[in-house]
N, C-alpha and C positions, 0 to 999 in steps of 0.2 A: 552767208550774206552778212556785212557788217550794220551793224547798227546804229554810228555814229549821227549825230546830232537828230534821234528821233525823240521828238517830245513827247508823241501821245502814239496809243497802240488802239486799235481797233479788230476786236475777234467779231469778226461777221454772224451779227445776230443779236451780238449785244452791244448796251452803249459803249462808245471810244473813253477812254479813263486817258489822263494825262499822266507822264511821266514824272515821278517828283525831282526839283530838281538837284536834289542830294542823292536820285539815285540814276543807274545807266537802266536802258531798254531792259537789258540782260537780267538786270536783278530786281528787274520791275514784274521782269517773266516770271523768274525763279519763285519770288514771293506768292505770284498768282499761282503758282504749280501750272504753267503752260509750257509746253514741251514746243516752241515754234519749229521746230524739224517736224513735225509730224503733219502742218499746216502749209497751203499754199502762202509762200511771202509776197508782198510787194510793199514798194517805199511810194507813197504819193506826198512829198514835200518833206514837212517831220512825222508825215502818219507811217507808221509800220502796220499796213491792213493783213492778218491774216484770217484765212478762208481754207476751207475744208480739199483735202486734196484733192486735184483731177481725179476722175474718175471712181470717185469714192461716189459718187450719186447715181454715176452707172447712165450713158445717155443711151444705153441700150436697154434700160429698165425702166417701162412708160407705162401708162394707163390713163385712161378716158374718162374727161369728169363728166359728170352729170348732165352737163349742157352741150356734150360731143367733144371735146377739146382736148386734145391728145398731149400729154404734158410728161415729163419727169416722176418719176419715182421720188416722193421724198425722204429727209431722214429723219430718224429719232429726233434731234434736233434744229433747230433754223436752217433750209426753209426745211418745214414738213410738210405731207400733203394738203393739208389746210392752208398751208403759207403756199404755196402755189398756186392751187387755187384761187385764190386773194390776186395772188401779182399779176394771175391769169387774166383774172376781169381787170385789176389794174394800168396794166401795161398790153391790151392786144394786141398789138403791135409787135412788141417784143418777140425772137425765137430764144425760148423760154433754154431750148437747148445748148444756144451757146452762151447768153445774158447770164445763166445761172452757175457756168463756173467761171464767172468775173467777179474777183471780190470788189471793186467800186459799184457794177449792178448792182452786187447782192446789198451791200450798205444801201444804197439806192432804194432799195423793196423792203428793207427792216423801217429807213425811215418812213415808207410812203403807209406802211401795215398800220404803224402807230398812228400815224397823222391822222389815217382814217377807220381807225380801227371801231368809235362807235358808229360809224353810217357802215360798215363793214357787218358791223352788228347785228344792225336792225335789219338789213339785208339778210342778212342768211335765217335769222328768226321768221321773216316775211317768205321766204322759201320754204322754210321745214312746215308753217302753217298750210300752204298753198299747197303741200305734198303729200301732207297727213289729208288733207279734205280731198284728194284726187286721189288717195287712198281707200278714203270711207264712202266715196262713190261707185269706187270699182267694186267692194264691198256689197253695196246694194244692189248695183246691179246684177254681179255674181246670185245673190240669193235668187233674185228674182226669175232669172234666168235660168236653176234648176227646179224650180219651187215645182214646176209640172212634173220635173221628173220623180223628183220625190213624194210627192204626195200620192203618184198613181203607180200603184204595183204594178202592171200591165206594161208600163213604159221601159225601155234598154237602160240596164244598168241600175234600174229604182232602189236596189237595196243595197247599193253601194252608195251611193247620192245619198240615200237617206242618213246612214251611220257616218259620214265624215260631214254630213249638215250639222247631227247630234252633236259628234267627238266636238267640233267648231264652238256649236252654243254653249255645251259645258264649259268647256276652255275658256271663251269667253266671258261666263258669267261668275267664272272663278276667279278672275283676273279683275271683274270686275270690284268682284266682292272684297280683293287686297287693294286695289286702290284707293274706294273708299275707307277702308280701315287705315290706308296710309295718312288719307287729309286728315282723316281725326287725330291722328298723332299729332301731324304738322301744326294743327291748329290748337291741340292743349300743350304743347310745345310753344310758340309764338307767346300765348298765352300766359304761360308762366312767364315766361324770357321777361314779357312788357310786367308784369306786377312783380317782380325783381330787382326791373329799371326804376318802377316808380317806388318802389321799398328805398333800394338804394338815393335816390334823388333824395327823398323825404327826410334822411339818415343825413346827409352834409348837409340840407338844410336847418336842421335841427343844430349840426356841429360844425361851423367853419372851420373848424380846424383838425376837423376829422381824415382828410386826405393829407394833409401834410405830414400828419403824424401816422399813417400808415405806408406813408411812404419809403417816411426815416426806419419805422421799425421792417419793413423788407429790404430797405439796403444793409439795415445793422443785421 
């Protein structure tokens, strides 16, 4: 495919960069180390869009998010399963099957990812809370649920119930015990980090001209 009069290049996934105009498409590639043979081409005016080849995402290699949604396989890089996901809730509308080996789509879903990537955020944070506590309920009610069995020898199964209730609460209270040993790091961590910052503040307040001169002597 000729490349003549493309100004800007766009690899699906990342921003579109402009052609300089001292240099050709060709040796705008070169410089980037992109190998455009190895990428789907297409020209949309002076854009040279490329995108990931057919069937390199495989429309026969699917899986089911979370919410039932039967979608693509993604890859190491833009989209990956997470980015579909995303374009999932996104674009329902869209068949994700044929949308996603469109490089315009795909530019389409790189821009909409960022535009909403903090309410995208806070979404999926409001998810993993909402699943960890449908978690720690199934949790209780599990215990509760065997607690007859194991507490009464007499009952089917009682000393197996019992020993994986045990193997469970050690597990768990070993796990607990590294967590907290975790926050305590985190927090004399933090800790120093902030009486550092305020050393340092204290140190250029003391010396205007303390940054300037540690600047020059790490460039010299």
């Amino acid at each position: 495919m000729a490349f003549e009069n493309i100004k800007r290049i766009t690899l699906v996934g990342r921003p579109t960069i402009n052609v300089p105009a001292s240099m050709t498409a060709e040796q705008t590639l070169t410089a980037m180390q992109i190998d455009a043979s190895t990428y789907e081409q297409t020209i949309d005016g002076d854009n040279l869009i490329l995108a990931a080849a057919s069937g390199s995402k495989g429309a026969a290699r699917v899986r089911v998010t979370e919410d039932g949604v039967l979608v693509p396989l993604g890859n190491p890089t833009f989209p990956t399963d997470a980015d579909i996901e995303a374009i999932a809730k996104l674009f329902p509308e869209d068949n994700l099957f044929e949308t996603l080996e469109n490089p315009v789509k795909l530019q389409e879903y790189f821009t909409a990812l960022n535009e909403n990537e903090e309410t995208l955020a806070e979404e999926a944070k409001a998810e993993a809370v909402a699943k960890r506590s449908t978690e720690v309920d199934r949790l209780k009610a599990a215990v509760e649920a065997v607690r007859v069995y194991a507490a009464d020898p007499e009952k089917g199964l009682s000393d197996e119930i019992l020993l994986q209730v045990a193997f469970t609460a050690d597990k768990l209270l070993v796990l607990l015990e590294m967590a907290v040993a975790q926050e305590l790091v985190d927090k004399e961590r933090a800790e120093a980090e902030a009486k550092r910052e305020a050393d340092l503040a204290a140190i250029r307040e003391a010396n205007p001209g303390f940054a300037a001169l540690a600047e020059f002597a790490i460039e010299k």
